[in-house]
DSSP file (Angstrom, degrees, kcal/mol; ACC not computed):
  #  RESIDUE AA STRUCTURE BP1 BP2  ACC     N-H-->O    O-->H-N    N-H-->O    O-->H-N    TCO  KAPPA ALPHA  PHI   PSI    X-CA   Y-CA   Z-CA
    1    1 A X     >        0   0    0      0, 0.0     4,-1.3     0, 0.0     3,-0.2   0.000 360.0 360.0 360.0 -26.1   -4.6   10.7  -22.9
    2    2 A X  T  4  +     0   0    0      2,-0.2     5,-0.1     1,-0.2     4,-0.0   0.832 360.0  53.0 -45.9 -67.2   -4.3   12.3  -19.8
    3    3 A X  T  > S+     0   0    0      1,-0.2     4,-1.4     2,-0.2    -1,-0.2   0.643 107.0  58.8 -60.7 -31.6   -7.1   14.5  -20.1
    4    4 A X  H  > S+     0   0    0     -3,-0.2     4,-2.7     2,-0.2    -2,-0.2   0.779 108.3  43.5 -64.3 -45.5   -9.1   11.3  -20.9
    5    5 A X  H  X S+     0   0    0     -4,-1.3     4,-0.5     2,-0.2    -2,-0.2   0.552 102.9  57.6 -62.3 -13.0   -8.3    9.7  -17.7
    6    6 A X  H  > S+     0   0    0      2,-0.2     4,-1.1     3,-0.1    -2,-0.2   0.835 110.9  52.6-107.5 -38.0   -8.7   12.5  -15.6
    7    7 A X  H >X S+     0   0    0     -4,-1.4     3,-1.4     2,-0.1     4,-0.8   0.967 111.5  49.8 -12.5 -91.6  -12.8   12.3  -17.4
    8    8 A X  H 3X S+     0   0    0     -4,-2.7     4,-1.9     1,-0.3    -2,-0.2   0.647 111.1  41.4 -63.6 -24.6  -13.0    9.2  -16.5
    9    9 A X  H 3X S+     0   0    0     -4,-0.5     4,-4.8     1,-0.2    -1,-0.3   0.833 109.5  57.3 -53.5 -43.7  -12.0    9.3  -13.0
   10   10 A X  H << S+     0   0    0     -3,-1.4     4,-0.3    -4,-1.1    -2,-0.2   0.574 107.3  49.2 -86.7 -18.4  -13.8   12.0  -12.4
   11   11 A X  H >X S+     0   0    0     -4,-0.8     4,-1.9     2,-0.1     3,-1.5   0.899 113.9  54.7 -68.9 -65.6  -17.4   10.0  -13.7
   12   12 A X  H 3X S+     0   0    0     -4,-1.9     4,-1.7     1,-0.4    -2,-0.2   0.690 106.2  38.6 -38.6 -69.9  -16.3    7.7  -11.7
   13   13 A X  H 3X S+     0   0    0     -4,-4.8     4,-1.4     2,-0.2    -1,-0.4   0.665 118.5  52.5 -72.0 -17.4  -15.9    9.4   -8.3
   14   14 A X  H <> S+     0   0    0     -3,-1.5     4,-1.2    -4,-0.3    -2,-0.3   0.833 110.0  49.7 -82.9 -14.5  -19.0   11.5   -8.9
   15   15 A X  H  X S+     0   0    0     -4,-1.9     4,-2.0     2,-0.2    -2,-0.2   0.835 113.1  40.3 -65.0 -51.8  -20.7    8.3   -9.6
   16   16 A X  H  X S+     0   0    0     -4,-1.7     4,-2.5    -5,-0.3    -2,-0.1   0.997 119.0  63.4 -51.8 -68.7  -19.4    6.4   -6.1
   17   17 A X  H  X S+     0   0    0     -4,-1.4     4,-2.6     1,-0.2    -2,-0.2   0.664  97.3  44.3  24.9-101.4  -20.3   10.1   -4.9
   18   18 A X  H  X S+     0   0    0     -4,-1.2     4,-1.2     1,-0.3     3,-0.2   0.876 121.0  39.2 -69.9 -67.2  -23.7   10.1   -5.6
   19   19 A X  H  X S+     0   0    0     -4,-2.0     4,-2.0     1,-0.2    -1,-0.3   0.893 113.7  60.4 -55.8 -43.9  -24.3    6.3   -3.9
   20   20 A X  H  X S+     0   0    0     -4,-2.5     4,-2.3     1,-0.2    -2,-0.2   0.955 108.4  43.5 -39.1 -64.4  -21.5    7.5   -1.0
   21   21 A X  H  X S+     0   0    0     -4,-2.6     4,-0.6     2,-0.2    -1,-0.2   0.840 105.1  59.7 -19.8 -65.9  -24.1   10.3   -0.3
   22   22 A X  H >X S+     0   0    0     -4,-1.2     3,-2.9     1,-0.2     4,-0.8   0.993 109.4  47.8 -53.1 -67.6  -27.1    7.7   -0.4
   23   23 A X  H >X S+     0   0    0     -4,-2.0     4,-1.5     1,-0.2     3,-0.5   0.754 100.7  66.5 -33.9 -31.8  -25.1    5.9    2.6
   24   24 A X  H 3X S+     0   0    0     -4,-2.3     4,-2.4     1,-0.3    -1,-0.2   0.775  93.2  53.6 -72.6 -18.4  -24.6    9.0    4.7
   25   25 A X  H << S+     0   0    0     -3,-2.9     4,-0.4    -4,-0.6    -1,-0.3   0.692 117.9  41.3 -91.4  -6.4  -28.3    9.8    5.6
   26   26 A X  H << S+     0   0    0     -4,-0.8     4,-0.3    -3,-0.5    -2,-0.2   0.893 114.9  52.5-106.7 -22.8  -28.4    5.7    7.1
   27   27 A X  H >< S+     0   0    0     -4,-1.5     3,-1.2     1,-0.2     4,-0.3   0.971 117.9  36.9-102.5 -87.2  -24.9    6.3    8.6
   28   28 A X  T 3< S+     0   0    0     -4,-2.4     3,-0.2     1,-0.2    -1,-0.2   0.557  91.3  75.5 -49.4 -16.2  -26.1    9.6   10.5
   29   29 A X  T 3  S+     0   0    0     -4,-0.4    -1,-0.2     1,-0.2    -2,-0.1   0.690 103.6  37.3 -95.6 -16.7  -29.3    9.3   11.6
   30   30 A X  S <  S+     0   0    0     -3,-1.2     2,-0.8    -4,-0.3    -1,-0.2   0.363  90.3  95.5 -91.5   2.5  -28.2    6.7   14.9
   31   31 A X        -     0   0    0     -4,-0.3     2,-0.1    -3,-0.2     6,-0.1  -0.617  68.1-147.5-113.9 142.4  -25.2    8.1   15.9
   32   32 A X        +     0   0    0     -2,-0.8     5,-0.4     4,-0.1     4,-0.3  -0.380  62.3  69.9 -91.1 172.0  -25.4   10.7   18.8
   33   33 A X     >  -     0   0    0     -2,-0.1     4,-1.0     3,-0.1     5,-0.0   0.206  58.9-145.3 100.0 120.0  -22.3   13.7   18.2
   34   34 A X  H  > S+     0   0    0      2,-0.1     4,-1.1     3,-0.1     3,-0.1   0.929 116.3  52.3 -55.6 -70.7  -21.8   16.5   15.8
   35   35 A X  H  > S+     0   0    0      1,-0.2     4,-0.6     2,-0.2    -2,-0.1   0.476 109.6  47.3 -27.4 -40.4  -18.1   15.3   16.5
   36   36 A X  H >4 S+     0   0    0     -4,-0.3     3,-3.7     2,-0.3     4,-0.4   0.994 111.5  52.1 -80.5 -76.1  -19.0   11.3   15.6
   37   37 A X  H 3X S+     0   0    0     -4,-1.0     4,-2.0     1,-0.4     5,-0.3   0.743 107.5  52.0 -43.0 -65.9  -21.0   12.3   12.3
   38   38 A X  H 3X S+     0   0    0     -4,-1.1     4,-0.9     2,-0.2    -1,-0.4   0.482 107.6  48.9 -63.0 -13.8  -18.2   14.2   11.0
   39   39 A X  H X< S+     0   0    0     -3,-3.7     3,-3.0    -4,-0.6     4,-0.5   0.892 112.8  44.7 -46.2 -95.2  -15.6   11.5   11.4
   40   40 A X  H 3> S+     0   0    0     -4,-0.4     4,-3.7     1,-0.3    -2,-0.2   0.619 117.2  54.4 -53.8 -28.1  -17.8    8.6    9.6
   41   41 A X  H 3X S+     0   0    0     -4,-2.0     4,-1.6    -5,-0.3     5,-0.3   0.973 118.6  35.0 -64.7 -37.0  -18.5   11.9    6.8
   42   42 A X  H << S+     0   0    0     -3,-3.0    -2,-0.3    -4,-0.9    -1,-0.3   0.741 112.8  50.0 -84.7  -8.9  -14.9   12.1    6.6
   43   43 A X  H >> S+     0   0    0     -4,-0.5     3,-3.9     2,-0.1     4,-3.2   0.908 118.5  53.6 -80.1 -62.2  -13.9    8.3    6.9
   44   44 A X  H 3X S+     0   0    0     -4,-3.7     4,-1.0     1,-0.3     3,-0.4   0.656 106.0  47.7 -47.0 -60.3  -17.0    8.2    3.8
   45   45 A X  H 3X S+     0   0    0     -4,-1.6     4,-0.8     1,-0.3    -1,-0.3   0.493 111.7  46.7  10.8 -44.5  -15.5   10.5    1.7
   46   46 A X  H <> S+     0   0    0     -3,-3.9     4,-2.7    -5,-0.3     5,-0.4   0.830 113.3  52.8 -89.0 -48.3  -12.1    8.9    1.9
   47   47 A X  H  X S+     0   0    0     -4,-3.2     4,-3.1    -3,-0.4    -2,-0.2   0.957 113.0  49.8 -53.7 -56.1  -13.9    5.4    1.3
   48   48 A X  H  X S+     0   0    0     -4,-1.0     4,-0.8     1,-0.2   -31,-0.2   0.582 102.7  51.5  65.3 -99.7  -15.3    7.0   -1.5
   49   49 A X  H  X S+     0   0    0     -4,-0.8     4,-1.2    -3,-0.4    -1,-0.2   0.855 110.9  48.3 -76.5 -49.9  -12.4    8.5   -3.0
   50   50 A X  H >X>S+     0   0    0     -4,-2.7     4,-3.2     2,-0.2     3,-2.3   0.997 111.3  52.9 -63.8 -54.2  -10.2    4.9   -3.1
   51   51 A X  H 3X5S+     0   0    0     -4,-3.1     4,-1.3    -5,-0.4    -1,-0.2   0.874 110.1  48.3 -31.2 -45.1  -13.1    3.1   -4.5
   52   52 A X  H 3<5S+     0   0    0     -4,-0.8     4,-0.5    -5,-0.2    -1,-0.3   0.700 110.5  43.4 -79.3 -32.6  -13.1    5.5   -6.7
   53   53 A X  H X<5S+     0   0    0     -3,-2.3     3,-0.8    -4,-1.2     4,-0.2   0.880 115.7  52.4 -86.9 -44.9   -9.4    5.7   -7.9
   54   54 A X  H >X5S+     0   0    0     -4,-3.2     3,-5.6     1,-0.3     4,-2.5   0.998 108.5  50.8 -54.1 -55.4   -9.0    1.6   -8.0
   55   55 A X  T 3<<S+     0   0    0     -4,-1.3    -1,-0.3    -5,-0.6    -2,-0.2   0.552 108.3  48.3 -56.7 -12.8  -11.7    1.4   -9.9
   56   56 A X  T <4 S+     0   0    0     -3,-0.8    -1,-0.3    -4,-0.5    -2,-0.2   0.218 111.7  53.1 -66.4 -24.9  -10.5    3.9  -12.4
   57   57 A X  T <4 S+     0   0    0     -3,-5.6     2,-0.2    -4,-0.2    -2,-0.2   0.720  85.7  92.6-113.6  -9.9   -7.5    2.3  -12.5
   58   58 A X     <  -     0   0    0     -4,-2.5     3,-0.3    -5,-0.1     8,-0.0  -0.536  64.1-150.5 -59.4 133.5   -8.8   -1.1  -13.2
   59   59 A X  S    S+     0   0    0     -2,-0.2     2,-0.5     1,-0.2    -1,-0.1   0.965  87.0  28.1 -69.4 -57.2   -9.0   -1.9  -17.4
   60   60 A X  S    S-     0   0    0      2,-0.0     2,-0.7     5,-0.0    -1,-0.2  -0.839  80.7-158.6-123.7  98.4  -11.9   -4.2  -17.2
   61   61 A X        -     0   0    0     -2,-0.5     2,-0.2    -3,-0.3    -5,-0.0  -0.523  14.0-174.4 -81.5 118.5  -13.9   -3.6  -14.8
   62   62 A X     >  -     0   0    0     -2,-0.7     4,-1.3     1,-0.0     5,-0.1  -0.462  42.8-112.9 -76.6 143.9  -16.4   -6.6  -13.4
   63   63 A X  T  4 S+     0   0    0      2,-0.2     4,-0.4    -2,-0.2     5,-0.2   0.962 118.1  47.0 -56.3 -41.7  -19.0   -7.2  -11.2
   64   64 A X  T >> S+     0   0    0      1,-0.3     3,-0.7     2,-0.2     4,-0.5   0.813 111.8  45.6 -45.9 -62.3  -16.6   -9.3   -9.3
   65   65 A X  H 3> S+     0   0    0      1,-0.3     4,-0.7     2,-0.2    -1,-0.3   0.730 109.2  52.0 -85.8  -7.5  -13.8   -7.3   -9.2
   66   66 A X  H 3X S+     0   0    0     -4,-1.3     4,-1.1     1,-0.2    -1,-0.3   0.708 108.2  58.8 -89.7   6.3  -15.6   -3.9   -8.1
   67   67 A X  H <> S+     0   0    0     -3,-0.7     4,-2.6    -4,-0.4    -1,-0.2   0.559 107.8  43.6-108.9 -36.5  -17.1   -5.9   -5.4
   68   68 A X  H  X S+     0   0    0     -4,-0.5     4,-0.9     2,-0.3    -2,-0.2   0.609 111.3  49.6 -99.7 -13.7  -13.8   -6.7   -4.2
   69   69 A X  H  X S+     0   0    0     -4,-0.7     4,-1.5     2,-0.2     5,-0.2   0.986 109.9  50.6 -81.4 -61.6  -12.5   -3.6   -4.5
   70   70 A X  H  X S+     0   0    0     -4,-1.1     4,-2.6     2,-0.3     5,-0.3   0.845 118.4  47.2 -21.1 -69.8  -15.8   -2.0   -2.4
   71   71 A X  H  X S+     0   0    0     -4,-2.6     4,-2.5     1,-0.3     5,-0.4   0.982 103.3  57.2 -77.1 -66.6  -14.9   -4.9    0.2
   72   72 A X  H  X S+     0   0    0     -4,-0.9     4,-2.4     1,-0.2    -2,-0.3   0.769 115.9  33.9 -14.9 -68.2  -11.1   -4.3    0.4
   73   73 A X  H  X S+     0   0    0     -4,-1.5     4,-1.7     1,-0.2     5,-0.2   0.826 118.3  47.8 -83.5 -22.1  -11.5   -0.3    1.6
   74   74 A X  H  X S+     0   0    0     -4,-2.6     4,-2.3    -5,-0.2     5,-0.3   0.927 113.3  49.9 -77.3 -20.3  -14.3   -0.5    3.5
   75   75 A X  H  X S+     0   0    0     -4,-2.5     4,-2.5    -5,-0.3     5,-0.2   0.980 108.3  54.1 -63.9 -55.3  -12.8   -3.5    5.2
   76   76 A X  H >X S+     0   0    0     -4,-2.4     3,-1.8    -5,-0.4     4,-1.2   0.901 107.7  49.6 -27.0 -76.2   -9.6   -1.6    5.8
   77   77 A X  H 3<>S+     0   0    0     -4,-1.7     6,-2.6     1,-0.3     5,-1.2   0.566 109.7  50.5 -79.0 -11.4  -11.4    1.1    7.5
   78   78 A X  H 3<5S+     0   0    0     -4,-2.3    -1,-0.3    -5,-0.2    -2,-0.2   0.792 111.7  48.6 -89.8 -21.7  -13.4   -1.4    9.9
   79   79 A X  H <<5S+     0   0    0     -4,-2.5    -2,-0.2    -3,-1.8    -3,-0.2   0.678 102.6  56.1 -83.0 -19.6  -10.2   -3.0   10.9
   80   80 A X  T  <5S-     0   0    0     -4,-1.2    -3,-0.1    -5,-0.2    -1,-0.1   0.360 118.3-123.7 -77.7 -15.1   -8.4    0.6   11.6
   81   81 A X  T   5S+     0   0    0     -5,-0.4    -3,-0.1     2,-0.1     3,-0.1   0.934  77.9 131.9  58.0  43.6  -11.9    0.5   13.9
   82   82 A X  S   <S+     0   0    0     -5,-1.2     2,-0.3     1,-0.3    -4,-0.2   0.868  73.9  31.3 -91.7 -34.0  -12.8    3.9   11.9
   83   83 A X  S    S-     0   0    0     -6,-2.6    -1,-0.3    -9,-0.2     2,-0.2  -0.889  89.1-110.2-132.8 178.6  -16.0    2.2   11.5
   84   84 A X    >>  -     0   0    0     -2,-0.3     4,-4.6     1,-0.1     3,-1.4  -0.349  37.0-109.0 -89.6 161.9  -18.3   -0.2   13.1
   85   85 A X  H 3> S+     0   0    0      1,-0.3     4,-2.5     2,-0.2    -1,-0.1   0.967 120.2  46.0 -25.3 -70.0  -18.9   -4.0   11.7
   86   86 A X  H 3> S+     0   0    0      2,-0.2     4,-1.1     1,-0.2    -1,-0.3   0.775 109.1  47.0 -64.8 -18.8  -22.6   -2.6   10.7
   87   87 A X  H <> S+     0   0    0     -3,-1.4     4,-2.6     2,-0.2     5,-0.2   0.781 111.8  57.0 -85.5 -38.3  -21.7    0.5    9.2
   88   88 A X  H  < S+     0   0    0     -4,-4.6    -2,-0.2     2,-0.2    -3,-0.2   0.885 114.3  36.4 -52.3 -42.3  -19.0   -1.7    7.3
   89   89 A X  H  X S+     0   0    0     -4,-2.5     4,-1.0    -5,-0.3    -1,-0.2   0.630 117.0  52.5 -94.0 -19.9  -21.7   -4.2    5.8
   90   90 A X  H  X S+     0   0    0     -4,-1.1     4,-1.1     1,-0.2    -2,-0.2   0.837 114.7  44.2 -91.8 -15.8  -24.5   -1.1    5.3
   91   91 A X  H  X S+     0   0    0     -4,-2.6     4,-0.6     2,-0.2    -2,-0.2   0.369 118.7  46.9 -90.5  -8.2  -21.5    1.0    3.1
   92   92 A X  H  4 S+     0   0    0     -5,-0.2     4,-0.4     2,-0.2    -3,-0.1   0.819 111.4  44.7 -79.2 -54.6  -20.7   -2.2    1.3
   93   93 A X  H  X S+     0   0    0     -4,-1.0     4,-2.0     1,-0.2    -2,-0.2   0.819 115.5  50.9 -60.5 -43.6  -24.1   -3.4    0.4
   94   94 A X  H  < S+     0   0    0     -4,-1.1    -1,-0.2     1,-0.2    -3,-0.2   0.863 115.0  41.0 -89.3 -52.5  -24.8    0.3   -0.7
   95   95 A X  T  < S+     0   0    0     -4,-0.6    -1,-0.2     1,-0.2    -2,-0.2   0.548 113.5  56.1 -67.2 -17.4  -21.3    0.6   -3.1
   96   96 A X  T >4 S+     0   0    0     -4,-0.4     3,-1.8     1,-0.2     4,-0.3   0.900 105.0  47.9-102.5 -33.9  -21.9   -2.7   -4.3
   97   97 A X  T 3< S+     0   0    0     -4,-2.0    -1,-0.2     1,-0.2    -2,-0.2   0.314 102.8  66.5 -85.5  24.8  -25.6   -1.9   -5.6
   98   98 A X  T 3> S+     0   0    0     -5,-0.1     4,-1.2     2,-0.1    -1,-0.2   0.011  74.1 103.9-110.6  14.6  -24.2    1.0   -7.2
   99   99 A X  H <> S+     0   0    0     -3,-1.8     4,-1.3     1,-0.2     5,-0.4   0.958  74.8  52.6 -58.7 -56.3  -22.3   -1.3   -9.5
  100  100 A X  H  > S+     0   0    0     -4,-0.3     4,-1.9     1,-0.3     5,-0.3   0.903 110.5  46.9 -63.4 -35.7  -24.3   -0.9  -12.3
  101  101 A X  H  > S+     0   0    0      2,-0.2     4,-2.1     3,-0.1    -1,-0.3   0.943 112.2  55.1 -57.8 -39.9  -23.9    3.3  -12.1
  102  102 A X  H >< S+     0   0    0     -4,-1.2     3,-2.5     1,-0.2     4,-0.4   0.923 112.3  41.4 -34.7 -99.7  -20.3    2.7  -11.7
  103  103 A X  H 3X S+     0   0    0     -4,-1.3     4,-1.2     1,-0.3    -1,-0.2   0.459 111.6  52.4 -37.2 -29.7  -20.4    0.8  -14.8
  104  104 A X  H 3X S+     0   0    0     -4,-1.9     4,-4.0    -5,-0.4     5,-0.4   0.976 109.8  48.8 -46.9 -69.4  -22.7    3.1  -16.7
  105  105 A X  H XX S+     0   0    0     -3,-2.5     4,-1.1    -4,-2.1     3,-0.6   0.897 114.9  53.3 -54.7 -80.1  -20.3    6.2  -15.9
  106  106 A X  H 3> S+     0   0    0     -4,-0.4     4,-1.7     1,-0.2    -1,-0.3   0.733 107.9  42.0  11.4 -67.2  -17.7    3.7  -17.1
  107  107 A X  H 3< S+     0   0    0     -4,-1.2    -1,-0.2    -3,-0.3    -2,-0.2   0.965 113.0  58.4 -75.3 -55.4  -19.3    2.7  -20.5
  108  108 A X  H << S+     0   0    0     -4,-4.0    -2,-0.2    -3,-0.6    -1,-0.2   0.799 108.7  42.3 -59.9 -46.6  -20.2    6.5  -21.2
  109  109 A X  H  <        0   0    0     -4,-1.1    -1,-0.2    -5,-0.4    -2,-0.2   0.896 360.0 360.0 -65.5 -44.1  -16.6    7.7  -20.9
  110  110 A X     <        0   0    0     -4,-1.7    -1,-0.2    -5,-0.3    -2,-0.2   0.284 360.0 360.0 -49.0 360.0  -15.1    4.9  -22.9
């Protein structure tokens, strides 16, 4: 069972992944700094990665609830003022129309 879980996790986060990624090229391309970009890669990466674990650890996963999940960590990490208000709503918008890959990688392990 283990070994099943650690699958599905692991769809899961390459799935967030692959939309996290999409978000990094709109994320980089204003912001002046090697130093700056590599924080917001490493704050993405960590957003990322929780999305990726709740959601894994959720049983029936929803549009509703991954939504909320997606708002919960990025929100966290705009209120820790790791990122700005706009980078918070374009890394939201971007995880949340990546439901339906989510859910795919989901369905496919199951």
């Amino acid at each position: 069972m283990a070994g099943k879980d650690f699958i599905k996790g692991a769809a899961i986060g390459g799935t967030v992944g692959i939309i996290a990624g999409a978000i990094a090229g709109v994320l980089f391309a204003p912001k002046p700094g090697k130093e700056t970009r590599e924080d917001i890669k490493n704050y993405l990466n960590e957003i990322k990665d929780k999305v990726a674990k709740q959601v894994s650890d959720v049983s029936e996963l929803t549009r509703e609830k991954y939504a909320e999940i997606s708002h919960k960590v990025v929100s966290n990490y705009r209120d820790l003022k790791k990122i700005s208000d706009d980078q918070a709503g374009e890394i939201e918008q971007d995880l949340d129309e990546g439901y339906d890959k989510v859910r795919a990688a989901l369905d496919k392990e199951e």
